[in-house]
N, C-alpha and C positions, 0 to 999 in steps of 0.2 A: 263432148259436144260443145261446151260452153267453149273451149279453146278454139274451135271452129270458129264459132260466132263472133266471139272477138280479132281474132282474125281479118273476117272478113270486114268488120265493121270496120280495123284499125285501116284498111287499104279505102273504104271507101270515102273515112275522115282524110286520108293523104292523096285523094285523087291517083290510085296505085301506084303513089312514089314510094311507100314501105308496106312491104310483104312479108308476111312472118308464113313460114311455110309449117303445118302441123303434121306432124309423124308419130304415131302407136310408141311406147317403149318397146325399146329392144329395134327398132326397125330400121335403124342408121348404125346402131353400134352396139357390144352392148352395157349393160345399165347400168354397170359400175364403171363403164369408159368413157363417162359425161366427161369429165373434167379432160382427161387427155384428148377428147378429139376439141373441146374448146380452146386448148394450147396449141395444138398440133395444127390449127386453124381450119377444121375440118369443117365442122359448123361456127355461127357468129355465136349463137346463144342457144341454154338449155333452161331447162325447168326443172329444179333439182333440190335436195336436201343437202345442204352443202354438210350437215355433220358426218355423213358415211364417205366422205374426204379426207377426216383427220391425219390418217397415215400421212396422206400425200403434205399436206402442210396443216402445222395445228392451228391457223387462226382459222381456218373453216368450220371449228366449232363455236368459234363467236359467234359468225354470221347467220347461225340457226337457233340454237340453244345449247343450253349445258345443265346439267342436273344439280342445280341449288345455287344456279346465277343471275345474271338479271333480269328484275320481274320487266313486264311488256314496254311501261314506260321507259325504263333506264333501258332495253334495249333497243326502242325509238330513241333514245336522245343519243346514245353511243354512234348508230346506223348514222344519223342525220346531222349532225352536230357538227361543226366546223370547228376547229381546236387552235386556240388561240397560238400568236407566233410563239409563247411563252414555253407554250406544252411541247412543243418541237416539232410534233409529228406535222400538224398542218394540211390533215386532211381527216374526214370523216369516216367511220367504220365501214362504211358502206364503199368507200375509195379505197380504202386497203385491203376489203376483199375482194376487188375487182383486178387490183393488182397482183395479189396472191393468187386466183385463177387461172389471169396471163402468164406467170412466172411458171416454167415448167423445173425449174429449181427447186421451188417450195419457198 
């Protein structure tokens, strides 16, 4: 229900320029097929546990947890954190699993 409600509220902050449309699990695909119809560009977006991904590419278990990894903060500063030109990478965790999502490669 909450997903409804925000929802609706997000379209009436945007004057119904963005619409997130809500669907039951299982109801468009199914529930281990988030990620490929997010590639596949079936849907824009999902709402998901990215660790039941791994197989598909293992930085997916960054972007959720891992069992004896970083506590809540080091996982907000990883997620958010912009990486200096120095580190290479040059974009934040939260940008490289967005990328890995996109990538139907892994």
């Amino acid at each position: 229900m909450r997903c409804r409600e925000g929802a609706t509220r997000l379209a009436q902050i945007t004057g119904g320029k963005f619409i997130i449309s809500v669907h039951a699990a299982g109801e468009l695909m199914p529930a281990f097929g988030v990620v490929d119809a997010i590639q596949a560009g079936t849907v824009e977006c999902a709402h998901t546990a990215s660790y039941y991904f791994v197989g598909k590419n293992k930085a997916f278990g960054f972007d959720a947890t891992l069992p004896f990894g970083l506590n809540q903060r080091q996982q907000n500063a990883w997620m958010y954190r912009r990486s200096s030109k120095r580190d290479g990478a040059g974009a934040c965790g939260s940008g490289q699993s967005r990328r890995a999502r996109r990538d139907p490669r892994g």
